[in-house]
N, C-alpha and C positions, 0 to 999 in steps of 0.2 A: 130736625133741622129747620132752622126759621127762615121763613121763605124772602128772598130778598125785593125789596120793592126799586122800582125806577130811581126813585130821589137818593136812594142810599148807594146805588149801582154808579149812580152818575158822581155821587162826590169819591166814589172808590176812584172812575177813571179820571176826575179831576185833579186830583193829587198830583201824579207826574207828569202834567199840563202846565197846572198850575207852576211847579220848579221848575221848565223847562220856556217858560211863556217870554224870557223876556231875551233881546238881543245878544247880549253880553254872552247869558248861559248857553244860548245857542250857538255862538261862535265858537265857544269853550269845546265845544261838544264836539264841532266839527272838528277842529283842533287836536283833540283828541281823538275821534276816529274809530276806529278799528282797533287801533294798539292800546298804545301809552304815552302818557307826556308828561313831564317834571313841571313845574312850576317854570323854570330858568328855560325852557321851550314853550313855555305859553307864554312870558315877557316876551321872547323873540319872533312869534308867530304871530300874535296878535298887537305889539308895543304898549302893551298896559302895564302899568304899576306892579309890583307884587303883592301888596297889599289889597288891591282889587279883582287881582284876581284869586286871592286864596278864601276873597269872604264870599266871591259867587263857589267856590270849591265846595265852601264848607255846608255851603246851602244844598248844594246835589249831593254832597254825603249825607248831608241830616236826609232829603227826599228818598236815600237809598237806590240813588243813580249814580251813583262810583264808588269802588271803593280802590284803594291804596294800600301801596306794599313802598315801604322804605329799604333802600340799598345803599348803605353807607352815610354819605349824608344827603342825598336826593331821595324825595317822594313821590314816586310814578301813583299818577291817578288812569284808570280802566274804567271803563265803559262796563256796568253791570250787567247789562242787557241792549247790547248795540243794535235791533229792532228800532230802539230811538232814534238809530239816522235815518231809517226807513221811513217814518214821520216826520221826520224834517224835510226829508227829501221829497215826501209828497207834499209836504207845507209850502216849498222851496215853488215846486210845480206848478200848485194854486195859487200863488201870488207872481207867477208868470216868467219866473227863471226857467233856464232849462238844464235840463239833468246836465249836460255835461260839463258846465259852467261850476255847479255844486261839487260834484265831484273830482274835479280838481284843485277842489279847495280842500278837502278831505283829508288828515295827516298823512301824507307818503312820503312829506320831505326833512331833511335835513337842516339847521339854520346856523348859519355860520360863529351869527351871535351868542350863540347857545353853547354854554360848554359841561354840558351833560353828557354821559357816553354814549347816548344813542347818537346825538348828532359828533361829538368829538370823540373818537376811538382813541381807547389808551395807545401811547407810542411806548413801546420796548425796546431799548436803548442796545447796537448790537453786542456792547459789553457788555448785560446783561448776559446774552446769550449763551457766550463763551465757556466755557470749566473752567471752577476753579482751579 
């Protein structure tokens, strides 16, 4: 086994620094959370374009920090390794937020504007319900 040096260690942990280094992606992240978030819940969450927010997307997919499962026609993106809000959170820390301010930003909620099923629950009509 070839024995690892400093300089090769550091651009290993540079890599998902480097993807995660700018504003935008970090918001994304927060955003997303613990769970999951479709695209049409991250225009709602954060008011960006969709277009901008699917090329910081495609950036953390290419870094192999989310990946994504399609369910009909929405795309939930996941946290690969949600450890990374643990470092934001301490990033968050060192630049003088406090924890609890951060994590309430954290996805737990709902957006009205959003009509994905996680924030809009399908409604079942009670004629549906009835026998034939």
């Amino acid at each position: 086994m070839k024995k690892q040096t400093l300089p090769h260690i550091s651009e290993q942990i540079a890599v998902p620094l480097a993807a995660i280094a700018s504003p935008p992606r970090i918001a994304i992240l927060l955003a997303i959370g613990t769970g999951e978030a479709c695209v049409c819940h991250l225009e709602a969450a954060l008011g960006w374009r969709q277009a901008y927010i699917s090329q910081h997307l495609m950036a953390l997919r290419k870094a192999d920090i989310l990946s994504d499962r399609r369910d009909g026609r929405y795309v939930y993106y996941r946290m690969k390794n949600t450890s990374l809000l643990d470092l934001i959170k301490t990033a968050a820390q060192l630049s003088g937020l406090r924890a609890e301010t951060l994590s309430a930003l954290i996805n737990t909620r709902t957006y009205p504007a959003c009509e994905c099923p996680h924030c809009v629950p399908a409604v079942i009509s009670v004629e549906a319900l009835k026998p034939a």
